[in-house]
C-alpha positions as CSV (number, residue, x, y, z in Angstrom):
1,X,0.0,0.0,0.0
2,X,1.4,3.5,-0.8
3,X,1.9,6.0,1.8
4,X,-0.2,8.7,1.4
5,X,-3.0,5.6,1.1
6,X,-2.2,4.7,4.7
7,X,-1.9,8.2,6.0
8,X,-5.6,8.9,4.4
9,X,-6.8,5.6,6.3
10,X,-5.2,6.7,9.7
11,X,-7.0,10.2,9.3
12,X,-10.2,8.6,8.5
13,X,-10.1,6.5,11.8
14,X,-9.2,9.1,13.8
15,X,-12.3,11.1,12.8
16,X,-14.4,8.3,13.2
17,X,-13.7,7.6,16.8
18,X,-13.9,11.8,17.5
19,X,-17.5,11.5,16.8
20,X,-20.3,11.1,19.4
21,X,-22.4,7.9,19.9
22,X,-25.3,7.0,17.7
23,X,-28.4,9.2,18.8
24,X,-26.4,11.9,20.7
25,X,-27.0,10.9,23.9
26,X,-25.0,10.1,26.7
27,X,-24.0,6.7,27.1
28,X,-24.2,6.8,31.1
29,X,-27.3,4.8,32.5
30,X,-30.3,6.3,34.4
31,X,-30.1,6.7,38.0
32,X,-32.2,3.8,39.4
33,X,-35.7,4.9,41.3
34,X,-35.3,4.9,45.2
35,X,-36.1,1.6,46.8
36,X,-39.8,1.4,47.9
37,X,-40.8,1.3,51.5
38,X,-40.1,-2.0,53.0
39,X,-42.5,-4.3,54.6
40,X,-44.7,-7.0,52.9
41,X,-48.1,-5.0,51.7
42,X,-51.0,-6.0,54.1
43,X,-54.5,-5.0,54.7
44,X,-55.7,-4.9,58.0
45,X,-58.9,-4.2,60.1
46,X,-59.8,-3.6,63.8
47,X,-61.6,-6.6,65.4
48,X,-64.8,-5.8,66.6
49,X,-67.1,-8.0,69.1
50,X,-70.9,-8.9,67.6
51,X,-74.1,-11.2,67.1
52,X,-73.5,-14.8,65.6
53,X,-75.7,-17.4,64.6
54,X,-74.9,-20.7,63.1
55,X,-76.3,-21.1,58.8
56,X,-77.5,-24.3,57.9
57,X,-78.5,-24.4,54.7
58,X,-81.2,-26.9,53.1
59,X,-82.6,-27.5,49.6
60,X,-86.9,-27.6,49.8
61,X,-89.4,-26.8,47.2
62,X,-92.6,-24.9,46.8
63,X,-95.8,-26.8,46.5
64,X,-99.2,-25.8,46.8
65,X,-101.9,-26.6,49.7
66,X,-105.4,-25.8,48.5
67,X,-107.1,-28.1,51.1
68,X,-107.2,-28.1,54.6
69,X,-108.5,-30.2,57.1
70,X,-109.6,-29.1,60.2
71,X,-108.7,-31.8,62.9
72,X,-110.1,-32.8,66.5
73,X,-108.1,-35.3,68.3
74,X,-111.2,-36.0,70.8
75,X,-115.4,-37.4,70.3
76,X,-117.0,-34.6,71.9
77,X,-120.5,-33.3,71.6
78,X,-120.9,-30.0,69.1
79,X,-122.9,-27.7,71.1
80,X,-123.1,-24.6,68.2
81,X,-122.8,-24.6,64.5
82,X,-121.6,-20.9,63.2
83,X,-121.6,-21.9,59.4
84,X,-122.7,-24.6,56.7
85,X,-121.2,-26.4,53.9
86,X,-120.3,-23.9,50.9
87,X,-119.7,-21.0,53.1
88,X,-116.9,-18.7,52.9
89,X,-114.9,-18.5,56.0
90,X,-111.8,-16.1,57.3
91,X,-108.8,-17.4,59.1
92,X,-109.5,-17.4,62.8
93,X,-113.4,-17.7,62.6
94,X,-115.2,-20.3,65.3
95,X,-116.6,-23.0,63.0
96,X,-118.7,-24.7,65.7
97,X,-118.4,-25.2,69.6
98,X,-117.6,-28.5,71.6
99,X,-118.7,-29.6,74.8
100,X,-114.7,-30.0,75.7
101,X,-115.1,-28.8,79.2
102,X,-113.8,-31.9,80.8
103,X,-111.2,-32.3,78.7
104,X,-110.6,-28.2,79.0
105,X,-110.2,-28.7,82.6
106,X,-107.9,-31.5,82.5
107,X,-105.5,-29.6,80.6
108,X,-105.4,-26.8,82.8
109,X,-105.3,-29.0,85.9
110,X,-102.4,-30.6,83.7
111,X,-100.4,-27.1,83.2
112,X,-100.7,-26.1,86.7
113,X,-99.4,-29.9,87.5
114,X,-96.9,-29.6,85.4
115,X,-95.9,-25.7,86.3
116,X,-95.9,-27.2,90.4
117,X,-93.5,-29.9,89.6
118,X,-91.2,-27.6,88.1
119,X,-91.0,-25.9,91.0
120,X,-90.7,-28.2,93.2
121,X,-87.4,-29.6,91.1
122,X,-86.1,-25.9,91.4
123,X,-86.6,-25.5,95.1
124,X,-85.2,-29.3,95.9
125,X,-82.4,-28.3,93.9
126,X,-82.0,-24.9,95.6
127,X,-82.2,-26.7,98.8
128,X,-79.5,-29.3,98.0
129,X,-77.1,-27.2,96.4
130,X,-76.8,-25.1,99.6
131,X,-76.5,-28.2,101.8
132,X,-73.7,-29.1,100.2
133,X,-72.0,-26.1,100.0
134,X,-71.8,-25.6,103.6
135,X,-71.1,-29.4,104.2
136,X,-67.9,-29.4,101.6
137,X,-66.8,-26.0,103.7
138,X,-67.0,-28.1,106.8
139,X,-65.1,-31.2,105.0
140,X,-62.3,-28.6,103.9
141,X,-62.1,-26.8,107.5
142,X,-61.9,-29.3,109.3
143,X,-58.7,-30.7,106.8
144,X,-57.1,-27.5,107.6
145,X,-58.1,-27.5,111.5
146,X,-56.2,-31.2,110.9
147,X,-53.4,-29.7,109.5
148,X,-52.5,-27.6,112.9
149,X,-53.8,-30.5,115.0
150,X,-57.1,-28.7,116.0
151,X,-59.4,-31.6,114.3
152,X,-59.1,-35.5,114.3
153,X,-59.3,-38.0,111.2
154,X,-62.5,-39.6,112.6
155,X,-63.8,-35.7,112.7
156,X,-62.7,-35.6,108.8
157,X,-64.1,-39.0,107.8
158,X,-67.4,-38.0,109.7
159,X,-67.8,-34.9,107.5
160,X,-67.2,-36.9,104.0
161,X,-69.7,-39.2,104.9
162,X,-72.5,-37.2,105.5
163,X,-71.2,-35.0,102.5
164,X,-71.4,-38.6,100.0
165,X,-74.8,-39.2,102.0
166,X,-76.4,-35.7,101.2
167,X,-75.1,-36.1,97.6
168,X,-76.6,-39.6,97.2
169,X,-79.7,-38.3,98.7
170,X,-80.0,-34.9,96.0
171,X,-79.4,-37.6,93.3
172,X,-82.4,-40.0,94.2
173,X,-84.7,-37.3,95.4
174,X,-83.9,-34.6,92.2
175,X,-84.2,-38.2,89.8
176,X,-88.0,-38.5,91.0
177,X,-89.2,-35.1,91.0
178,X,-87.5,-35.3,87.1
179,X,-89.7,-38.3,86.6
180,X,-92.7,-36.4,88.0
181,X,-91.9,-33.3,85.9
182,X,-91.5,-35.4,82.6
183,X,-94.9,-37.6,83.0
184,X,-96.5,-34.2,83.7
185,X,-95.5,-32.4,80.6
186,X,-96.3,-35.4,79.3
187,X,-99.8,-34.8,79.9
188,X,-99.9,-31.4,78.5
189,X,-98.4,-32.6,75.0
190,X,-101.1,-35.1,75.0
191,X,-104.1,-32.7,75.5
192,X,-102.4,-29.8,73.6
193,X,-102.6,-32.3,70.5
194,X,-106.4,-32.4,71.7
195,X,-107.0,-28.7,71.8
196,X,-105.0,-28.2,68.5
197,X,-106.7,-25.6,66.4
198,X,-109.9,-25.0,69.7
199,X,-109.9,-22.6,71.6
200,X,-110.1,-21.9,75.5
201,X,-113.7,-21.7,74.9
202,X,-114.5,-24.8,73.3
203,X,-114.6,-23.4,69.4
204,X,-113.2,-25.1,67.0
205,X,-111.2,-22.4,65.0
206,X,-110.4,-21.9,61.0
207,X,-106.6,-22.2,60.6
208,X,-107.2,-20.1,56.8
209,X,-109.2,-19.0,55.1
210,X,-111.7,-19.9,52.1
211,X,-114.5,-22.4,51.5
212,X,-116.1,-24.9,53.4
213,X,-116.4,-28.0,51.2
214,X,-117.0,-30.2,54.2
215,X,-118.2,-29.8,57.4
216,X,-119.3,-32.4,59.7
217,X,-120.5,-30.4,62.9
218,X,-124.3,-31.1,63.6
219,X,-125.2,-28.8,66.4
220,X,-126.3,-31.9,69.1
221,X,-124.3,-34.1,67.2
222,X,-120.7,-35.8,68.2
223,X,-117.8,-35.2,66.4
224,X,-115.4,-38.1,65.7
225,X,-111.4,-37.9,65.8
226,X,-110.9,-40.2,63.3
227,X,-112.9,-37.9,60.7
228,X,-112.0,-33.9,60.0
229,X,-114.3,-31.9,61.6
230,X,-114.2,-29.3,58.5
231,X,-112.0,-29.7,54.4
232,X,-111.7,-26.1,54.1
233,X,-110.8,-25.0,50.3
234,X,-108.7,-22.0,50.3
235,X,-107.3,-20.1,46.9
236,X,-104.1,-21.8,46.0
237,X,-101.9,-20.8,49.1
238,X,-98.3,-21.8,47.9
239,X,-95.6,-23.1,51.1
240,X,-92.0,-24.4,51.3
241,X,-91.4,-27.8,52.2
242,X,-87.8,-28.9,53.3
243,X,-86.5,-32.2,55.0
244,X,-83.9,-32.0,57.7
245,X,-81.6,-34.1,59.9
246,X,-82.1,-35.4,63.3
247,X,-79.1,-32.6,64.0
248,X,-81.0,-30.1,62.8
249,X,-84.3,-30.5,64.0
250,X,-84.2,-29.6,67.7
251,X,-83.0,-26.4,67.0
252,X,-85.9,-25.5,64.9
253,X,-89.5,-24.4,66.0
254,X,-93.0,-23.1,64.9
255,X,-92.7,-19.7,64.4
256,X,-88.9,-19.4,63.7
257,X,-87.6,-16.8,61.2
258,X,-85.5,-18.5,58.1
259,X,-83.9,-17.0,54.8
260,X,-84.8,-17.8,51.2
261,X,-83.4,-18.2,48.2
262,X,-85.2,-18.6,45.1
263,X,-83.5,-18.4,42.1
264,X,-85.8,-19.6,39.2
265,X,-87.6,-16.4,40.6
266,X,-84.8,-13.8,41.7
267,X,-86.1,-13.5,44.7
268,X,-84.9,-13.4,48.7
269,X,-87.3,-13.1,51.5
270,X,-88.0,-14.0,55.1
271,X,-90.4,-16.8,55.8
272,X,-91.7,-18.1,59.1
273,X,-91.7,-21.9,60.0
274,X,-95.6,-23.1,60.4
275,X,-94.4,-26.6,61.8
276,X,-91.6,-29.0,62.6
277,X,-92.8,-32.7,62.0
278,X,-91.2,-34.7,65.0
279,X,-91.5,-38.3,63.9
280,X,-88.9,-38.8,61.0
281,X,-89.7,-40.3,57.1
282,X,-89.3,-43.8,58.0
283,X,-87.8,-44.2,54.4
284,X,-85.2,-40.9,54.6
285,X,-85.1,-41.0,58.2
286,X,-85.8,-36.9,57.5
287,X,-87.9,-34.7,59.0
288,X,-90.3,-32.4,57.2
289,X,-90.7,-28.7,58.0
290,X,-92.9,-26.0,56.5
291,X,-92.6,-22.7,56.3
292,X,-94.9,-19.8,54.8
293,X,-94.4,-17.6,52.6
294,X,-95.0,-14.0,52.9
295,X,-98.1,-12.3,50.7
296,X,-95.5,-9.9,49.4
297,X,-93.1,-12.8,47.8
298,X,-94.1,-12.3,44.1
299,X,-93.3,-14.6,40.9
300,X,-93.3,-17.7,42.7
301,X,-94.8,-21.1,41.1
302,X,-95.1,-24.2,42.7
303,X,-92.2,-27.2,41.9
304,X,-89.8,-24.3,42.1
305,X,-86.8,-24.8,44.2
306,X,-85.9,-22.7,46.8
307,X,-82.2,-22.9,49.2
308,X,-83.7,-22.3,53.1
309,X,-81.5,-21.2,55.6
310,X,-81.7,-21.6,59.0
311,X,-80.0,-19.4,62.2
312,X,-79.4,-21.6,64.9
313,X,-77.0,-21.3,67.9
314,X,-77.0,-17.9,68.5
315,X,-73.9,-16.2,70.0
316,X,-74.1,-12.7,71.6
317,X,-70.7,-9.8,72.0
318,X,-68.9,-12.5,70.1
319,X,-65.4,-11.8,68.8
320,X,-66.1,-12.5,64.9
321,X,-64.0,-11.5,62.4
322,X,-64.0,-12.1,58.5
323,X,-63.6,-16.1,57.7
324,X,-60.9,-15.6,55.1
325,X,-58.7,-14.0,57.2
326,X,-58.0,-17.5,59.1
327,X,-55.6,-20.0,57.7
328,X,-54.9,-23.7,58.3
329,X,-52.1,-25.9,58.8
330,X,-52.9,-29.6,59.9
331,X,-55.5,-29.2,62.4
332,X,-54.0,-25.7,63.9
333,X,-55.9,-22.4,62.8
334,X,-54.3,-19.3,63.3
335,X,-54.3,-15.7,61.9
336,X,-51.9,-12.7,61.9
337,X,-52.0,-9.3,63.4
338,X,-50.2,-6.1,63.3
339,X,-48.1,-5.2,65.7
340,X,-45.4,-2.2,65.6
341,X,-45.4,-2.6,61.6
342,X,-45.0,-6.5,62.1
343,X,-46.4,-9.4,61.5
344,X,-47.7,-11.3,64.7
345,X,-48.4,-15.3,64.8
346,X,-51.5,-16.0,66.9
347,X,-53.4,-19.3,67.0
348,X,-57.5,-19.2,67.4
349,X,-59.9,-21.3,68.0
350,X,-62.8,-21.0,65.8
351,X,-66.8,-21.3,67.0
352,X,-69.6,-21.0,65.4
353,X,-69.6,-19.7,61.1
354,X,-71.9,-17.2,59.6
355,X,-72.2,-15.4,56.2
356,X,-68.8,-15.0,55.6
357,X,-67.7,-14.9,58.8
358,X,-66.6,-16.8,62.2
359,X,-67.0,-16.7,65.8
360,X,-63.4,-17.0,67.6
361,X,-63.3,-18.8,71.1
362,X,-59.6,-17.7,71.9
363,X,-56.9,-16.3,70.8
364,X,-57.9,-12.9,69.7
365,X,-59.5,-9.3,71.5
366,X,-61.7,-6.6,69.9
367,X,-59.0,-3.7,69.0
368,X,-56.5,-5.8,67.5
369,X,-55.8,-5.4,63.9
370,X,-56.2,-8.1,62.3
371,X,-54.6,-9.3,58.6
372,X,-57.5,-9.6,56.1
373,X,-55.6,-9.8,53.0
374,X,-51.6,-10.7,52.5
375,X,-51.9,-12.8,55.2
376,X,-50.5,-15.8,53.4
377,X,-47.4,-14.3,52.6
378,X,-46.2,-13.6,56.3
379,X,-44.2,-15.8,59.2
380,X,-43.8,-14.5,62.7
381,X,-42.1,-11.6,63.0
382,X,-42.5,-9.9,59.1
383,X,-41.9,-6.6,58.7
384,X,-45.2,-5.2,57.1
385,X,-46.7,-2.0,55.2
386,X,-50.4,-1.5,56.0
387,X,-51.7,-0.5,52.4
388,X,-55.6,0.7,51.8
389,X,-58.4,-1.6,50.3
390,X,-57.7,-3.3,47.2
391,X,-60.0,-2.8,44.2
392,X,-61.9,-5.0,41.9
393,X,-58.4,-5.9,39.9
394,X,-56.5,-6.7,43.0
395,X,-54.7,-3.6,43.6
396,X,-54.4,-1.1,46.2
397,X,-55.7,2.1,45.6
398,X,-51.7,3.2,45.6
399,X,-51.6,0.8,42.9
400,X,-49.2,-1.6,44.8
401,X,-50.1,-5.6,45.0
402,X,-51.0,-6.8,48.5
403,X,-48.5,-9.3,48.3
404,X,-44.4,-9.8,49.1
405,X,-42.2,-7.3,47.7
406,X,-39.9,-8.8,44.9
């Protein structure tokens, strides 16, 4: 290569390397943004103390009940006729009146029986339980008067004896008056079966209203137990029929309030239990209930389905706090809490469950603030960021995850 080639080459480099990079800019990186504040992102809320009840949830259906028969469990003699065959009659209206006056009088010779026994169990008791008191404060002085030599064993032994004698005796006497009570109320079940839908007065009362299509009162006539008294045909009054569990039907009771559901018709309502079969479906071992349904329940047919719930076990100034906020491992529950910006490990134990929520036994006080969400990401001892409510995406209103920093 000639010389003045090589010299024009060298020149050409030179320039080449003088010039700025591509684009203009500077080639030094951009400062990196300040660390955020550290802590795992939590939400928290204060625990309060509140009302609890137990949900049990059961599938029924609505059906319609257009006839109604009017029942007497008794052969009594009808004293008045009030209406005929084909009339139209209102809920609550005396059909007809029956010499019941015997069987009147029994029951109420029954409920103050029965009201006298109970008593009596609660006085015995009352009685008992303060005999024993002062004789297990003797037993115990005299242990300590033994201690300093003041009392002798035989002194001691005495005491216990007559304490096991008095307790023997509260068992045995408190086991009759229980028998006493139980054959009483016994007898009112009976006769309140009996006086199911009379009154105090003898008359025989319409349960609902509409038509009477029979009626089997003569006034001087008997009526018979083993026939309806009155088939009264009502407009098409529609109900909801459910089948529960032996577990489940102690707790419930004419006149209860329970939730429903149905969906076919998009609606919720209140509706009050009417009755609580006690003898069990032989074949489902399940026990019917009915409930009514309020006049202002539209769009219902019957067949429909409809999900019942029922509030049992009711706990008052509860500790309750959201059920999600609890967390599992093996058969321990436990949740965290804030404490001076960390996360705090506490162990609960859980009661009763509600919509959404849970009853706590132990473990936790009202004030605490309590992890709702980000609680999975903690251990004992996390430092934490409380962050505000996170919105229908899962962010915090700052925009920040409730979750572990990365």
């Amino acid at each position: 290569m000639k010389p003045k080639s090589i010299a024009a080459l060298l020149t050409a480099l030179l320039l080449l390397l003088s010039l700025p990079a591509c684009g203009g800019g500077s080639d030094e990186a951009p400062p990196q943004e300040e660390a955020s504040a550290s802590g795992i992102a939590v939400q928290v809320e204060e625990i309060t103390s509140g009302g609890i009840a137990a949900e049990n949830t059961v599938s029924g259906q609505i059906v319609v009940e257009e006839q109604t028969p009017v029942m007497v469990a008794a052969n009594a003699k009808c004293t008045a006729v009030h209406f005929e065959t084909g009339d139209e009659v209102t809920a609550g209206d005396a059909l007809c009146t029956l010499d019941l006056s015997s069987t009147l009088s029994s029951y109420s010779a029954a409920s103050i029986s029965y009201r006298s026994s109970v008593q009596s169990y609660n006085d015995q008791a009352a009685v008992f339980e303060k005999q024993i008191a002062l004789l297990e404060k003797n037993v115990s002085d005299l242990k300590e008067l033994f201690e300093i030599g003041a009392s002798s064993q035989v002194e001691i032994d005495q005491a216990e004896l007559q304490l096991q004698t008095t307790l023997v005796q509260r068992d045995s006497t408190l086991s009759q008056l229980e028998a006493g009570m139980q054959n009483a109320l016994s007898n009112v079940e009976q006769l309140n079966t009996v006086l199911e839908n009379v009154d105090a007065r003898g008359n025989v009362i319409a349960p609902v209203s509409g038509v009477l299509t029979v009626f089997n009162a003569v006034e001087g006539g008997f009526i018979s137990s083993a026939s309806p008294v009155a088939v009264i045909d009502g407009v098409a009054q529609l109900k909801i029929s459910v089948q529960v569990s032996e577990a489940l039907v102690p707790k419930l009771s004419a006149g209860d309030t329970a939730s429903v559901t149905v969906s076919a018709a998009e609606q919720n309502f209140d509706a009050v239990i009417r009755s609580v079969d006690q003898t069990a479906n032989p074949q489902t071992r399940l026990y019917a209930v009915t409930l009514a349904i309020p006049a202002d329940a539209a769009g219902l047919l019957a067949g429909m389905f409809a999900d019942v719930t029922f509030h049992t076990d009711v706990s008052e100034n509860a500790i309750v706090i959201p059920t999600q906020a609890i967390l599992t491992r093996g058969e321990t529950q436990y949740v965290f809490l804030v404490e001076n910006n960390a996360a705090k490990y506490v162990e609960v134990t859980a009661g009763l469950t509600g919509n959404g929520v849970t009853e706590i036994l132990s473990g936790l006080t009202a004030g605490q603030q309590l992890v709702t969400v980000g609680q999975a990401y903690l251990n004992d001892g996390d430092p934490v960021r409380i962050v505000s409510s996170p919105d229908a995406a899962g962010n915090t209103e700052s925009g920040e995850a409730a979750g572990p920093e990365g």
